[in-house]
N, CA, C and O atoms as a GROMACS GRO file, in nm:
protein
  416
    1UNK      N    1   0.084  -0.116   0.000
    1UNK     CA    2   0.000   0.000   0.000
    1UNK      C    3   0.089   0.123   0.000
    1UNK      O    4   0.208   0.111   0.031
    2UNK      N    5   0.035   0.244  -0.035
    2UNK     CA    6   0.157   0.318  -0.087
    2UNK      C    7   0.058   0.420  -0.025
    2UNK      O    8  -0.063   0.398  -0.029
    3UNK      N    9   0.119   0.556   0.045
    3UNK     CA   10   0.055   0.673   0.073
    3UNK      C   11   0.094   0.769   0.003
    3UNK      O   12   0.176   0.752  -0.086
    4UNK      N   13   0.045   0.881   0.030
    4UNK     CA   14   0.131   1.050   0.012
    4UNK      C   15   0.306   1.054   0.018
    4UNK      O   16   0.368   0.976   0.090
    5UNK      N   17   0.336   1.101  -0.021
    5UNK     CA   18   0.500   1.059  -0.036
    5UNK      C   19   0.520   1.177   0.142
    5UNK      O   20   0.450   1.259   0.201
    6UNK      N   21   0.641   1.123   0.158
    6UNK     CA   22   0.675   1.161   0.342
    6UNK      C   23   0.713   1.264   0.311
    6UNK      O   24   0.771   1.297   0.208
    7UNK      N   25   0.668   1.356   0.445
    7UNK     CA   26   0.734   1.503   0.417
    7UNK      C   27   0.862   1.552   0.449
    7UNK      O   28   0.889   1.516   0.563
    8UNK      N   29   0.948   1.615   0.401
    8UNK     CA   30   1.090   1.644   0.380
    8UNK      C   31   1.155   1.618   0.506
    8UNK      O   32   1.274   1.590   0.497
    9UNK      N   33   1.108   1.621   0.612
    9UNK     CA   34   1.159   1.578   0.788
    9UNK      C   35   1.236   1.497   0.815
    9UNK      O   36   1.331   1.496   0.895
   10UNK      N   37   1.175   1.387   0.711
   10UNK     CA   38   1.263   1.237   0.736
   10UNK      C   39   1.407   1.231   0.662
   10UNK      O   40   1.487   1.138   0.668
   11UNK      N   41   1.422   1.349   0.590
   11UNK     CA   42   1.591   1.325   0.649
   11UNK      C   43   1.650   1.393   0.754
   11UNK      O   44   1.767   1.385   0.793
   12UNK      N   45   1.582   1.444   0.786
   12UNK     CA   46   1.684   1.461   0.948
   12UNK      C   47   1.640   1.327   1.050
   12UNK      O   48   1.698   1.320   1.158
   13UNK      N   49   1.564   1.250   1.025
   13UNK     CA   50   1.518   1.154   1.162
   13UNK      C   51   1.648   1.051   1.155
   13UNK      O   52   1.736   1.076   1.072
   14UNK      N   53   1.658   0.971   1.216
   14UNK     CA   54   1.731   0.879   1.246
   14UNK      C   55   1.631   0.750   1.233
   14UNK      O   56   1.566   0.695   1.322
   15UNK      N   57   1.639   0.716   1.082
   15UNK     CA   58   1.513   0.609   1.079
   15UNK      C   59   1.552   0.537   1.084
   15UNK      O   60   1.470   0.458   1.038
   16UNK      N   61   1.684   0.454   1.125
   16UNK     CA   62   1.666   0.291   1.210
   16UNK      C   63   1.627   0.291   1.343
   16UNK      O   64   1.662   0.189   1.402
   17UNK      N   65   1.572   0.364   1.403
   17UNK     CA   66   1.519   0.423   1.525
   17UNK      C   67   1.367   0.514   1.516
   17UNK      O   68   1.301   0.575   1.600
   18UNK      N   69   1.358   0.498   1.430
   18UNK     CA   70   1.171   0.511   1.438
   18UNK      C   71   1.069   0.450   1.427
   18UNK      O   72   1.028   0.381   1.334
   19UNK      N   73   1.034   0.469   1.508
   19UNK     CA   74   0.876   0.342   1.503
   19UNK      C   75   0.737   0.374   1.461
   19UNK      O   76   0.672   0.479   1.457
   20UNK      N   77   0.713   0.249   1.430
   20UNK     CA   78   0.622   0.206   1.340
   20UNK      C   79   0.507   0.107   1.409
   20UNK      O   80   0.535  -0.009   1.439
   21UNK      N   81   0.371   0.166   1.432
   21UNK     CA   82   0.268   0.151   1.474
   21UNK      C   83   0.148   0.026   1.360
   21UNK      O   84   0.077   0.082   1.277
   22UNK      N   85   0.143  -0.087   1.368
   22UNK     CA   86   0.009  -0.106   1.295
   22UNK      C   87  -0.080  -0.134   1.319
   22UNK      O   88  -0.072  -0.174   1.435
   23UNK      N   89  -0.198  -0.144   1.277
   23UNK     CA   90  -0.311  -0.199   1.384
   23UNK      C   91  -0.394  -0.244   1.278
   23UNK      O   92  -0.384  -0.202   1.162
   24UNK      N   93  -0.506  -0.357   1.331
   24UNK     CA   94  -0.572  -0.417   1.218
   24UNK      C   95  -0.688  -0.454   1.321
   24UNK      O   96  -0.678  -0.517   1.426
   25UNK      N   97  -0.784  -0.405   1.271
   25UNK     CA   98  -0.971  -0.418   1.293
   25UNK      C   99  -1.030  -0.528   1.248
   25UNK      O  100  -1.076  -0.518   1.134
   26UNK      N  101  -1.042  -0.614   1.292
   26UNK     CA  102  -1.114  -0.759   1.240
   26UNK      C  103  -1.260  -0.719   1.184
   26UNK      O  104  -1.334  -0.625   1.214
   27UNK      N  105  -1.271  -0.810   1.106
   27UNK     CA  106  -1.441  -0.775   1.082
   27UNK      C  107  -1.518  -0.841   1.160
   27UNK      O  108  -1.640  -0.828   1.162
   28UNK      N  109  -1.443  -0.927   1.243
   28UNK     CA  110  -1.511  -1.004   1.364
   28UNK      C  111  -1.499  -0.901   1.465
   28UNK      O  112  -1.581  -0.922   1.555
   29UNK      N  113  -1.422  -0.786   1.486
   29UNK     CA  114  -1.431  -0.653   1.609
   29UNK      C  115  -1.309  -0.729   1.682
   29UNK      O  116  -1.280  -0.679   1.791
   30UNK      N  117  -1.258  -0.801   1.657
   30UNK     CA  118  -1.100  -0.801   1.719
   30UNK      C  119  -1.040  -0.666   1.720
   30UNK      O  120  -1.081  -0.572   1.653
   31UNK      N  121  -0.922  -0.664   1.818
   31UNK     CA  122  -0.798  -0.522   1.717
   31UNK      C  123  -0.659  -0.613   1.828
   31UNK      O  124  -0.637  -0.679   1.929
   32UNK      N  125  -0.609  -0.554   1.718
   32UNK     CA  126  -0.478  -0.609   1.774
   32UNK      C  127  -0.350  -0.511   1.722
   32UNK      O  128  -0.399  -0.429   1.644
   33UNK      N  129  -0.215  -0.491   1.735
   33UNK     CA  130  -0.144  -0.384   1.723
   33UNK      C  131   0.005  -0.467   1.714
   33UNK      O  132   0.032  -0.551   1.800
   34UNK      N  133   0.095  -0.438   1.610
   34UNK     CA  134   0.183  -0.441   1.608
   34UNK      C  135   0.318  -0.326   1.613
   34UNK      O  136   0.308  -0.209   1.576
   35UNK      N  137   0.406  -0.372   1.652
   35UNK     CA  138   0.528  -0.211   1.690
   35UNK      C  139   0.580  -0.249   1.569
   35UNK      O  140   0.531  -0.330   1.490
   36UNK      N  141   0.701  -0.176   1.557
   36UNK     CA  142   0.830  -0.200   1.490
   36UNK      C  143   0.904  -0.090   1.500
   36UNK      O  144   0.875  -0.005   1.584
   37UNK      N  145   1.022  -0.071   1.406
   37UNK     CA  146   1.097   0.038   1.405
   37UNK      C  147   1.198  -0.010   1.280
   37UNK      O  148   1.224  -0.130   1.270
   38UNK      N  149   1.238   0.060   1.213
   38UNK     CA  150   1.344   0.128   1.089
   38UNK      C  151   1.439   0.004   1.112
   38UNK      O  152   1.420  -0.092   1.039
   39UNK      N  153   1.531  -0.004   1.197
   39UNK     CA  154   1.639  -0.117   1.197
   39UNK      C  155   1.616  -0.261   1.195
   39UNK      O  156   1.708  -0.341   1.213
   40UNK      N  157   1.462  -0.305   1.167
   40UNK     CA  158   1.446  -0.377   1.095
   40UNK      C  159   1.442  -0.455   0.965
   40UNK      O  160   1.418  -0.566   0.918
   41UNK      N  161   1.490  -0.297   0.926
   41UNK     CA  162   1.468  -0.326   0.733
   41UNK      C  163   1.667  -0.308   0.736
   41UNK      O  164   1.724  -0.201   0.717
   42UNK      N  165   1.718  -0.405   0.755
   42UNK     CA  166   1.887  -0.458   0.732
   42UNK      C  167   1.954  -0.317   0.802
   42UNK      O  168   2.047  -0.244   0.768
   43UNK      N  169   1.880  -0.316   0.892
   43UNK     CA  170   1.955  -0.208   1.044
   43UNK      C  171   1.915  -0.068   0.988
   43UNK      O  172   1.928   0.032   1.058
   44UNK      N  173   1.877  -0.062   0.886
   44UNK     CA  174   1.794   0.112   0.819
   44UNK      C  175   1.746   0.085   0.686
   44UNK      O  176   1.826   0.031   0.610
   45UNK      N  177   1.640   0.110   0.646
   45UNK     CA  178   1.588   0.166   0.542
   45UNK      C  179   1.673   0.198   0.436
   45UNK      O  180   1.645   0.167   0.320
   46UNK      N  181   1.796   0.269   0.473
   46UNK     CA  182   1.850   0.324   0.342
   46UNK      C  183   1.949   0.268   0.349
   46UNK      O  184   2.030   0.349   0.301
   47UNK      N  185   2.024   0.147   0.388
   47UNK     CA  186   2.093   0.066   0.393
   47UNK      C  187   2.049  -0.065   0.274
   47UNK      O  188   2.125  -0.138   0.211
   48UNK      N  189   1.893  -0.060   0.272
   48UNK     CA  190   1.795  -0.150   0.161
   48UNK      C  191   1.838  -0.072   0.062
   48UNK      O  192   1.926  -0.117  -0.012
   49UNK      N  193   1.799   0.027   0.048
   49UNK     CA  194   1.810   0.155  -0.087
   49UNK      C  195   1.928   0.133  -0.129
   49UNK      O  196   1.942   0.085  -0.241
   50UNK      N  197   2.016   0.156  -0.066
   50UNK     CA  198   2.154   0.145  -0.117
   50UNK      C  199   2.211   0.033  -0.115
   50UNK      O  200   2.328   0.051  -0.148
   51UNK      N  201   2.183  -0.116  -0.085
   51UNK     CA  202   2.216  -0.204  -0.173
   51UNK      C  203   2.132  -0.207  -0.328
   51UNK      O  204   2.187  -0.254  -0.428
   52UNK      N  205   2.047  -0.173  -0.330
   52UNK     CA  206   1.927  -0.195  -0.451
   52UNK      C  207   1.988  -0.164  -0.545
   52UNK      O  208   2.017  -0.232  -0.644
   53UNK      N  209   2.021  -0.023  -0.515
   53UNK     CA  210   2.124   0.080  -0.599
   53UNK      C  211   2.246   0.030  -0.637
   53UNK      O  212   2.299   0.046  -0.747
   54UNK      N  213   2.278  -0.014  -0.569
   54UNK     CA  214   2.438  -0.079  -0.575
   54UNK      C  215   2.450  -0.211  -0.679
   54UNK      O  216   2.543  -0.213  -0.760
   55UNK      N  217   2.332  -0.343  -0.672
   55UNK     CA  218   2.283  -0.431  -0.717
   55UNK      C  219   2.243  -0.390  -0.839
   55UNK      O  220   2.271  -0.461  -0.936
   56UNK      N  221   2.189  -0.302  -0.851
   56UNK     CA  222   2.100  -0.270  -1.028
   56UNK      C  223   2.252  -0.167  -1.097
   56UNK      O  224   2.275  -0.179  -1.218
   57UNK      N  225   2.316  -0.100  -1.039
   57UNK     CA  226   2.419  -0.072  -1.042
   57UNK      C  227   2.497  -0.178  -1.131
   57UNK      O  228   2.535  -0.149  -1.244
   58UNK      N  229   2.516  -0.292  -1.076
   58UNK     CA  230   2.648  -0.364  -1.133
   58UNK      C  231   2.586  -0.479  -1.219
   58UNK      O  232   2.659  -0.571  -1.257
   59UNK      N  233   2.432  -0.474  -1.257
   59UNK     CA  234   2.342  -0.524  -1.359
   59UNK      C  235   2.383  -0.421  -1.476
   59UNK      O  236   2.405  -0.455  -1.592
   60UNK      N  237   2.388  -0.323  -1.439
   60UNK     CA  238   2.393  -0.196  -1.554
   60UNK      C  239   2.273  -0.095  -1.614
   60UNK      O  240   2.257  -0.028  -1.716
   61UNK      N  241   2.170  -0.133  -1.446
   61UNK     CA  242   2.068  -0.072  -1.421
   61UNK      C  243   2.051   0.057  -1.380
   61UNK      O  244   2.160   0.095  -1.337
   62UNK      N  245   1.962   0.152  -1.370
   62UNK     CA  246   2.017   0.252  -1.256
   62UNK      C  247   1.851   0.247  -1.240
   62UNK      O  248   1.769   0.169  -1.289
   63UNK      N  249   1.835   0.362  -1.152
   63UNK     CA  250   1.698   0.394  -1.047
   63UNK      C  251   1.634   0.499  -1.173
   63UNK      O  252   1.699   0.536  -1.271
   64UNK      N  253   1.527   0.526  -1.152
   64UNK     CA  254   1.492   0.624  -1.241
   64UNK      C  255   1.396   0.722  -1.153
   64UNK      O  256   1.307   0.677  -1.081
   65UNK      N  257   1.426   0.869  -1.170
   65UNK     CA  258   1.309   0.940  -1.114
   65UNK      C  259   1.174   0.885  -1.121
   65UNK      O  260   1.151   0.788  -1.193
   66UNK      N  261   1.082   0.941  -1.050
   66UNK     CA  262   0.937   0.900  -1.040
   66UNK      C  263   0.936   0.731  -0.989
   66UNK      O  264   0.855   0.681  -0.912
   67UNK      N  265   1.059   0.657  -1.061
   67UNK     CA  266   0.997   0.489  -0.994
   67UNK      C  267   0.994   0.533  -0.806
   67UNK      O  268   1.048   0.627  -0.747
   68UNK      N  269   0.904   0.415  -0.750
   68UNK     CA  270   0.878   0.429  -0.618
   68UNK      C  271   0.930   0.258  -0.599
   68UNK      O  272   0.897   0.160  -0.666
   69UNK      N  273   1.004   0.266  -0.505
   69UNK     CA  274   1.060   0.187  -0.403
   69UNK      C  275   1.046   0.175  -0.282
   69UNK      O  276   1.059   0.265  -0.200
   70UNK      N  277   1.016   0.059  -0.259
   70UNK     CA  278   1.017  -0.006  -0.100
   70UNK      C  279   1.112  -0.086  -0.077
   70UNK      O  280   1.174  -0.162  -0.152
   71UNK      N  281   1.125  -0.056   0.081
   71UNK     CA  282   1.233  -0.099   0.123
   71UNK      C  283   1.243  -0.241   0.195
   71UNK      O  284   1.334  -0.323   0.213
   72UNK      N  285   1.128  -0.233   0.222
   72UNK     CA  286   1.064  -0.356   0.345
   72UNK      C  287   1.027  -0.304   0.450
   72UNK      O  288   1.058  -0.191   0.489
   73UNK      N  289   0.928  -0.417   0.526
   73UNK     CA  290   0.868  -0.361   0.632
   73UNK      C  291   0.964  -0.372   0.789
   73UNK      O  292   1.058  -0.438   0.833
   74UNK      N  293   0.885  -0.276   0.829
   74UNK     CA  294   0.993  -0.250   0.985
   74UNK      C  295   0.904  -0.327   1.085
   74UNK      O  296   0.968  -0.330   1.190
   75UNK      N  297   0.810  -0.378   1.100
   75UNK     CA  298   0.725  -0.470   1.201
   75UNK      C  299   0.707  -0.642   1.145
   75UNK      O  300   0.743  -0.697   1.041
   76UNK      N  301   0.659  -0.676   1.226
   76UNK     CA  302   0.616  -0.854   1.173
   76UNK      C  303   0.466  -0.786   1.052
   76UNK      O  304   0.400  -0.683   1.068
   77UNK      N  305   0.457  -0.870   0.959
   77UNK     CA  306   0.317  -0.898   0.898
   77UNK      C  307   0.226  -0.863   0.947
   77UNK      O  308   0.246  -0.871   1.068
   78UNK      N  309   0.148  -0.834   0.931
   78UNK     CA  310  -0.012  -0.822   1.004
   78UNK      C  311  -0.086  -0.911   0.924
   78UNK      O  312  -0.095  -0.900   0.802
   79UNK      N  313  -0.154  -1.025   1.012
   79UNK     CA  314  -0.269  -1.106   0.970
   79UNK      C  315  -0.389  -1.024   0.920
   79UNK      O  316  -0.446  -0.946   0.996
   80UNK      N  317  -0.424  -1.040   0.800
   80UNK     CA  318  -0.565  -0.946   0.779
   80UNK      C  319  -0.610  -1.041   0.695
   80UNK      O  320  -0.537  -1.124   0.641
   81UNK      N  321  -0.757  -1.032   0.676
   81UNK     CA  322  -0.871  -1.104   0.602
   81UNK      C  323  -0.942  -0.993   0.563
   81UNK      O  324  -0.918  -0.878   0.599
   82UNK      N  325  -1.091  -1.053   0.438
   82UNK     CA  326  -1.177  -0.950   0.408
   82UNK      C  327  -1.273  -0.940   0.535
   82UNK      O  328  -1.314  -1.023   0.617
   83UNK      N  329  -1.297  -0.766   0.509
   83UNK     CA  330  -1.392  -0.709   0.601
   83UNK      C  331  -1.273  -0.679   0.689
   83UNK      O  332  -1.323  -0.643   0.795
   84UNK      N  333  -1.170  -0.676   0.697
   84UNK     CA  334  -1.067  -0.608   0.832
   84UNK      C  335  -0.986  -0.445   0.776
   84UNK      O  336  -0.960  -0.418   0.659
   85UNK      N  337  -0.972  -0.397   0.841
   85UNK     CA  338  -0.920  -0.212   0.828
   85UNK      C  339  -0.775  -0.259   0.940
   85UNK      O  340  -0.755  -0.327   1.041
   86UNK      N  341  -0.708  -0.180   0.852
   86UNK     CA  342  -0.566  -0.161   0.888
   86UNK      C  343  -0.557  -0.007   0.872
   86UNK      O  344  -0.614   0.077   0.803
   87UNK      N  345  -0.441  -0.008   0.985
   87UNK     CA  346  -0.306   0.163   0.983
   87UNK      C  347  -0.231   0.140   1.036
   87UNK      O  348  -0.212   0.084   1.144
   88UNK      N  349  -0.170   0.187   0.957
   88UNK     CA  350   0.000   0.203   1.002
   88UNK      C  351   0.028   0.332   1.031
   88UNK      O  352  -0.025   0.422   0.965
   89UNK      N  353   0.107   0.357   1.123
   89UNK     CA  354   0.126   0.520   1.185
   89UNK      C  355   0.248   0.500   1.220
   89UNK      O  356   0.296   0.442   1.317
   90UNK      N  357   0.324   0.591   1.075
   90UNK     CA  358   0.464   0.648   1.128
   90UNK      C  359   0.530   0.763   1.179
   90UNK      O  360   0.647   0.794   1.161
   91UNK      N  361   0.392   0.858   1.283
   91UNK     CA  362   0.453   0.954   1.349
   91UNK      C  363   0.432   1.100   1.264
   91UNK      O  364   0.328   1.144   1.214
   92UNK      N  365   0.565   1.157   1.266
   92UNK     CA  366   0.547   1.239   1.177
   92UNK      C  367   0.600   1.233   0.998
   92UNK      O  368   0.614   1.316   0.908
   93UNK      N  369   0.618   1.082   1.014
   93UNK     CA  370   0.568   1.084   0.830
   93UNK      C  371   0.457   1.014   0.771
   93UNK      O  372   0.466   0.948   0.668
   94UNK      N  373   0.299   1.037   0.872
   94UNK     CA  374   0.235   1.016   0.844
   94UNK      C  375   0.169   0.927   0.828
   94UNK      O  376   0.229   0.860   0.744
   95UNK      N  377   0.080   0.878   0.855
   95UNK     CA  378  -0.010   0.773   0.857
   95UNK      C  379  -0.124   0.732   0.725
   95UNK      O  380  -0.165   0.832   0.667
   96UNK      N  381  -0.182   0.586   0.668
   96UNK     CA  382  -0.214   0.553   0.590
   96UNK      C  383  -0.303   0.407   0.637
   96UNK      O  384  -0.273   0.305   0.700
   97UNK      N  385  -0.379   0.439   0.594
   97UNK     CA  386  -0.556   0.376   0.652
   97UNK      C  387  -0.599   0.275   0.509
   97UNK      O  388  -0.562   0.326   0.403
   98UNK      N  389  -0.660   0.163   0.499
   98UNK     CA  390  -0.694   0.114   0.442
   98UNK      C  391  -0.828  -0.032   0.465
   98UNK      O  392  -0.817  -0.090   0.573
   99UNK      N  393  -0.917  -0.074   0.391
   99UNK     CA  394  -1.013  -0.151   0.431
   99UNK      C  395  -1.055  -0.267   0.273
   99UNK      O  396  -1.061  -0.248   0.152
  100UNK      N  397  -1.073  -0.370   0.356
  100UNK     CA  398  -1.064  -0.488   0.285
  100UNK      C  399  -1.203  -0.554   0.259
  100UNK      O  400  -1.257  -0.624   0.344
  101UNK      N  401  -1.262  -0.527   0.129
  101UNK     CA  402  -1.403  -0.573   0.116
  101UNK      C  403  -1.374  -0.712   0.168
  101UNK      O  404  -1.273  -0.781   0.182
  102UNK      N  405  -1.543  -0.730   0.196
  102UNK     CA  406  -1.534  -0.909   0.252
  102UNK      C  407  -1.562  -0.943   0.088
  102UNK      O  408  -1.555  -0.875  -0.015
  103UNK      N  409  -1.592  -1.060   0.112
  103UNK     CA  410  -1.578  -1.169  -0.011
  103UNK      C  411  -1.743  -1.168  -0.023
  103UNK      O  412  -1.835  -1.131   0.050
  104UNK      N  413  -1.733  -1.223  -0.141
  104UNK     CA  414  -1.899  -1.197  -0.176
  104UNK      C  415  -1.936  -1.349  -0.211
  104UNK      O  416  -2.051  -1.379  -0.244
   0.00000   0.00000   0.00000
């Protein structure tokens, strides 16, 4: 799932050290919450980036403006089914809400 792109802040944060909130709404009315934080994704985020770079690099690839990249996630998975609502809340780069028709 992809949000609003993060606002310019996050390069000053120290994102193998920021955490990462998710939470998931059962359609049965469960909730349950997972943590995480940045040094999960190979001790930082841009430690992912910059192997990627490095890897497509010596393919004879490069990155291209506008493509969007992920890095991996900074928490365990979240179990979700249809009819369940998820968010993830990363503070001040913003949070991103989403909901899962049930099955018909």
């Amino acid at each position: 799932m992809l949000g609003p792109a993060a606002p310019p802040v996050w390069r000053a944060i120290d994102l193998s050290r920021h955490a990462v909130t998710g939470k998931v709404l059962t359609a049965r009315g469960d909730c349950w919450t997972r943590d995480g934080v940045g040094a999960a994704v190979l001790g930082d985020p841009r430690v992912a980036l910059t192997w990627l770079a490095n890897r497509l690099s010596s393919l004879g690839l490069t990155l291209k403006e506008g493509e969007i990249i992920t890095t991996g996630t900074c928490m365990t998975p979240l179990e979700i089914g249809p009819g369940d609502a998820v968010e993830a809340d990363y503070g001040v780069l913003g949070q991103v809400r989403l909901s899962f028709l049930t099955e018909e």
